[in-house]
Structure formats: structure tokens, C-alpha cells
C-alpha positions in Angstrom: 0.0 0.0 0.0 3.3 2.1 0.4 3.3 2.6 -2.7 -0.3 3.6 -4.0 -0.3 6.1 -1.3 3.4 7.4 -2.4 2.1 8.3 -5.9 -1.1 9.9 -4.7 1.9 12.0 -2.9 0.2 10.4 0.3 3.3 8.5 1.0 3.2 7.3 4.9 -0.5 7.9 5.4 -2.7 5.2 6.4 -4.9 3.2 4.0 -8.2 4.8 4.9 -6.9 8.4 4.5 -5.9 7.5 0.9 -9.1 6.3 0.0 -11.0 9.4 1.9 -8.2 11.7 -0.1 -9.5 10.0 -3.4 -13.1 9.9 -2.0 -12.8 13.3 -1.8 -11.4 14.5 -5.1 -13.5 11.6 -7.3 -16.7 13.2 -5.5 -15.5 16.9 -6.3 -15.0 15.9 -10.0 -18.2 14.5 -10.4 -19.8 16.9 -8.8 -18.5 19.6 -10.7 -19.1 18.1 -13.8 -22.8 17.7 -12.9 -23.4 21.1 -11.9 -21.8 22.2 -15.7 -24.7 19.7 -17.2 -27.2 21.6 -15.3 -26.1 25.0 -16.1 -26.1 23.9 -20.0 -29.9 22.9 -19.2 -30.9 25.8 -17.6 -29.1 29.1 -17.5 -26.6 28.6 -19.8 -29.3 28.4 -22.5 -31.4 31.1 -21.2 -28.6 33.4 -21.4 -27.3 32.1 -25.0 -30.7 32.9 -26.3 -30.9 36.0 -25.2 -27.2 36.7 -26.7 -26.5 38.3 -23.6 -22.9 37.7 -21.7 -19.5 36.5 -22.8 -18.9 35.0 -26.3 -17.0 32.2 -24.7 -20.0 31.3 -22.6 -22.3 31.1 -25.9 -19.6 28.8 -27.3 -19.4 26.7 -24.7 -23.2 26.0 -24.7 -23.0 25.6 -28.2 -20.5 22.6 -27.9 -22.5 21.6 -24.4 -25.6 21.2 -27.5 -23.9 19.8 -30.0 -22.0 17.3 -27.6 -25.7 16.4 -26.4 -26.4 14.8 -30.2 -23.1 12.4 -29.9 -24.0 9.1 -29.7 -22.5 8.6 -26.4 -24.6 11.5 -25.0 -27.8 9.8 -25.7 -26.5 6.9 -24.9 -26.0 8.6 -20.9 -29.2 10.3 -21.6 -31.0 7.0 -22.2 -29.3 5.4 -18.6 -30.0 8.3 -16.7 -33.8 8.5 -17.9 -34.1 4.3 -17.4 -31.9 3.6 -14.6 -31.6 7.2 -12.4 -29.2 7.4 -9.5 -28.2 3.6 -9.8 -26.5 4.7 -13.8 -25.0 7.6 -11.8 -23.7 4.9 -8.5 -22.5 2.2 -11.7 -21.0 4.9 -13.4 -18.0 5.1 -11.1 -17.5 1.6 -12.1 -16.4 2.2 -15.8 -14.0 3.9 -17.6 -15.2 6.9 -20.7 -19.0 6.9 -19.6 -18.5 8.7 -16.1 -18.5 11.9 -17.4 -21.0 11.6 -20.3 -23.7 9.9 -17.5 -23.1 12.6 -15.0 -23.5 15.3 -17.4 -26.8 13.8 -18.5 -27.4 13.2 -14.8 -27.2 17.4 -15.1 -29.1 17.7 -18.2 -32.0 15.8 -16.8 -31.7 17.9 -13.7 -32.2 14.7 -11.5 -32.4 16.3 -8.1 -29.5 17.4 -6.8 -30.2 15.4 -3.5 -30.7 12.2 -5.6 -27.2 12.7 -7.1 -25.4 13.3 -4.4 -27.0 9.8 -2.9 -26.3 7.9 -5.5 -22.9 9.4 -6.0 -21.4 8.3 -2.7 -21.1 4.5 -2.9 -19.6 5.0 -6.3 -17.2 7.2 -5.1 -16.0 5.2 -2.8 -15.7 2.3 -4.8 -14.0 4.1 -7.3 -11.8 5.0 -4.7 -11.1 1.6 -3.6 -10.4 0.6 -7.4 -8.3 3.4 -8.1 -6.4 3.0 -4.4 -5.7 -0.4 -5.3 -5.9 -2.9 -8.2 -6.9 0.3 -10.9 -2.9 1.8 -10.6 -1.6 -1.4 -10.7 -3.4 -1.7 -13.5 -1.6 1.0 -15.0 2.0 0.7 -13.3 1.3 -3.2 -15.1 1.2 -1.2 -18.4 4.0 1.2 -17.9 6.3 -1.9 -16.3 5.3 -3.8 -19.6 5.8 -0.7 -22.0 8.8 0.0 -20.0 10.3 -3.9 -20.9 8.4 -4.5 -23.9 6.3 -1.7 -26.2 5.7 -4.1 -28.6 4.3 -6.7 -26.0 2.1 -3.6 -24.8 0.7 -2.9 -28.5 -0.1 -6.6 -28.7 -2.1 -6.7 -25.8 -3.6 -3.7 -26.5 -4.5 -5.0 -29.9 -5.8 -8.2 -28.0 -7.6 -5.9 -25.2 -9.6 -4.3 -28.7 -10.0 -7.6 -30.5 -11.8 -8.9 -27.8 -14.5 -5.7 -27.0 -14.9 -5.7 -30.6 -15.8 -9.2 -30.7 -18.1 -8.6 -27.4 -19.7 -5.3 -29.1 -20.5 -7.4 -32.2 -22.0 -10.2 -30.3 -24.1 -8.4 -27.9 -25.4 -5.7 -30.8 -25.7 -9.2 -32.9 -28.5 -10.1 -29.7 -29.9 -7.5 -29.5 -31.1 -7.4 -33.4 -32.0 -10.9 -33.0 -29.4 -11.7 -35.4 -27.8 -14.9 -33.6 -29.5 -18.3 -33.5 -30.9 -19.0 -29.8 -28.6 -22.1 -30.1 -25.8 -20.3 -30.5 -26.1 -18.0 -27.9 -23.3 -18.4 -25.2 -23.0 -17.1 -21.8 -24.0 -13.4 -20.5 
């Protein structure tokens, strides 16, 4: 654990104080990013409309729109307005969605309450991920980029082979495209 907490810069701390220190920024971060959804949904658009205020603040709600048409805004969008707070608590758990789904989470104007419950067990796992096995994920990478880039690229290319393959399948499923009797696992 020395180490985690060394390259937090937390180097001789306990355990829990790492995790609190990363509860802590995780929950800011999120927060923060939710608050900029909401103020894309509300104010932000008021003022644009009314071309009032700074011209980097009508820019910046013009990319907040158009980023709201990317397919991986609606795809949020979509989790937020099925799931709620539990896509905002699962969010925590992967990697490029968090911010899309706590955006949306801000575009939806889900309760700010609501957020901030469903925020704090996923902040705390993520915590726990990123205090332990999620940087030795990535001092795993750097170790094995360090010895071997071309090993790295490989399993990188074997990391992508295999969500493609998954991506495929599951869209494959979901069209109805693959033969009950072929259909494997979950």
C-alpha cells in the first residue's frame, strides 16, 4: 500500500486516509461536472438565447448542444432516464462513460439530493479501485511498455479484438441476429 499512497503524494498515510483523499477528489470531480450539465440545461441556455454575456459562454453552450447529439450522449441520456441514480452509483464503475452519465445526470436535472446519494457508494468504490488494483493496472502497463512496447501494443490490440468481438456479439443479440442455439453465456 506504500506505494499507491506514495504516488497519490500520500506517501506514509494510512490506508483509509488515501481512500478518503481520493473519495474526496472523485466526489469533487463529479460533482462539478454535474453542476456544468445543469447549467447547459438551464441558465446557460437562457442566457445564449438571449445573446447576452461573454462569447466564450455562448460557445461553450454551443459545444455543451452539440455534444448532447453524440452518440455517447444519448447513450447517458437514455441510462439516466431508465436507470436514475443507480446509472450515476454504476458509473463510477467504468472507464469513458462517467462523465457523459453525470452530465446527463445534469441535463436531466435529477435532483441534486438524488445525485449526491447515488454518488457516494460509487465514489467510494471508485476509490477503492483506483487505491488499489486500478494503478496497478496501469504501473502493469507502464512496467510492460517499460520492458516491452511491442508486448504492450499486442495486448492492447488483444484488449480491442476482444471488445470488438463482445460489441458485435451483444449488438448481434440485440437485433435478434444470432440463433438461440448459439447464444453463449452473458
Amino acid at each position: 500500500m506504500t506505494d499507491v499512497a506514495e504516488a497519490y503524494g500520500l506517501g506514509g498515510r494510512p490506508f483509509w486516509v488515501v481512500i478518503m483523499v481520493l473519495t474526496v477528489i472523485v466526489f469533487a470531480r463529479s460533482h462539478l461536472t454535474y453542476w456544468a450539465g445543469r447549467a447547459a440545461s438551464e441558465g446557460a441556455g437562457r442566457l445564449a438565447a438571449t445573446g447576452r454575456g461573454p462569447r466564450w459562454w455562448a460557445v461553450a453552450h454551443a459545444r455543451t448542444a452539440d455534444w448532447g447529439s453524440t452518440v455517447s450522449a444519448q447513450r447517458a441520456s437514455r441510462a439516466v432516464h431508465r436507470w436514475g441514480p443507480l446509472a450515476v452509483t454504476l458509473a463510477y464503475l467504468t472507464v469513458g462513460a462517467q462523465t457523459a452519465v453525470f452530465i446527463a445526470a445534469g441535463m436531466a436535472r435529477m435532483p441534486y439530493g438524488r445525485f449526491t446519494i447515488a454518488s457516494l457508494p460509487g465514489c467510494v468504490a471508485w476509490a477503492f479501485i483506483w487505491g488499489t488494483v486500478g494503478l496497478g493496472a496501469v504501473w502493469a502497463a507502464a512496467a510492460l511498455a517499460a520492458e516491452s512496447p511491442w508486448g504492450l501494443a499486442a495486448a492492447g490490440l488483444l484488449l480491442a479484438a476482444a471488445a470488438f468481438w463482445w460489441s458485435r456479439r451483444r449488438a448481434a443479440r440485440r437485433d435478434g441476429a444470432v440463433p438461440a442455439g448459439q447464444r453463449t453465456g452473458g
